[in-house]
C-alpha positions in Angstrom: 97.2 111.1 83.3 98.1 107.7 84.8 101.2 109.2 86.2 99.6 111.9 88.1 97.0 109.4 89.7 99.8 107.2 90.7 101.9 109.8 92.4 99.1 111.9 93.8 98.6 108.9 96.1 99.1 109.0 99.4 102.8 108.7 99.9 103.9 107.3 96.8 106.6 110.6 96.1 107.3 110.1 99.5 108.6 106.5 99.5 110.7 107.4 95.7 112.4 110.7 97.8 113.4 108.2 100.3 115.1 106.1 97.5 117.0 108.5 96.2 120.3 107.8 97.6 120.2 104.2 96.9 117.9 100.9 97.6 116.4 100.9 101.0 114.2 98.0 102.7 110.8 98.2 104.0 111.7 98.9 107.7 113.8 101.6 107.3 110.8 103.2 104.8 108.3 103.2 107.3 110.9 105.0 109.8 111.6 106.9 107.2 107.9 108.1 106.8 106.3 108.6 110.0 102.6 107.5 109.7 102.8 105.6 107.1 101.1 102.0 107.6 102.7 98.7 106.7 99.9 98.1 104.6 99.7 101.7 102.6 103.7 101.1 102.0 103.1 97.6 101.2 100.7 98.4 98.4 102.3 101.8 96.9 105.5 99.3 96.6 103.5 97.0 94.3 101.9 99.7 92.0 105.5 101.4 91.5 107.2 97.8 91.1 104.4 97.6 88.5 104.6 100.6 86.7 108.7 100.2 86.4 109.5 102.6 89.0 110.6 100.4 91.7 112.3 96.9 91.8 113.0 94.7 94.4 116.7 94.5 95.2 118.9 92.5 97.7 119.1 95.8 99.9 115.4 95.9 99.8 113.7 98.0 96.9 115.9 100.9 94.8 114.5 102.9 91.8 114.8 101.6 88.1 116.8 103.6 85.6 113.1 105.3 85.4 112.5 106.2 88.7 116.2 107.8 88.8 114.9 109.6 85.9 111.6 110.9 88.2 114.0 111.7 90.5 116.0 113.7 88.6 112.8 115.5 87.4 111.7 116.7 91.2 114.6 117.9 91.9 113.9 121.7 90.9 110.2 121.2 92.8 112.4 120.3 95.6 114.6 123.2 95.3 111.2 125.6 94.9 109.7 123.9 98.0 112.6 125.2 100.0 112.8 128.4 99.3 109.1 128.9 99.5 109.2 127.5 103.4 112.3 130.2 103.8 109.7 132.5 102.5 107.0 131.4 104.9 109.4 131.3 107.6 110.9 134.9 107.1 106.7 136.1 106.5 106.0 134.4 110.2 109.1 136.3 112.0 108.1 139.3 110.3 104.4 139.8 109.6 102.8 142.9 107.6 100.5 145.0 109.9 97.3 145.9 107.9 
């Protein structure tokens, strides 16, 4: 359960998508993530560098061998997520009369 509350919190997946490809710094994570606060990124950073997720790097921060893992695990809800918007999107071009 302590995984769920962590990443249902307010751009926590968010900032670990945006590390996917490889460490990034703080600067280029809150570009990244439009409306996300310095202070919101600041703390979500320490809880995941806590839990083992994250780790500070040279480049900035980059996932731990268990964040590549979490990674790795989103990938099919990533792949669902797209083909449900191409679903939404077809649905709005063509909607059902009733």
């Amino acid at each position: 359960m302590a995984a769920l509350d962590l990443f249902g919190r307010r751009w926590a997946l968010r900032i670990l998508w945006e590390m996917r490809a490889g460490p990034v710094g703080a600067r280029a994570l809150l570009t990244r993530c439009a409306g996300l606060s310095s202070s919101v990124l600041y703390q979500r950073l320490r809880e995941l560098t806590s839990s083992g997720i994250v780790a500070p790097s040279a480049d900035g921060y980059e996932l731990t061998q268990l964040g590549a893992a979490l990674i790795q695990a989103l990938r099919p809800l990533d792949e669902w997520a797209i083909t449900w918007a191409q679903a939404q999107e077809r649905d709005e071009q063509n909607p059902v009369e009733v």
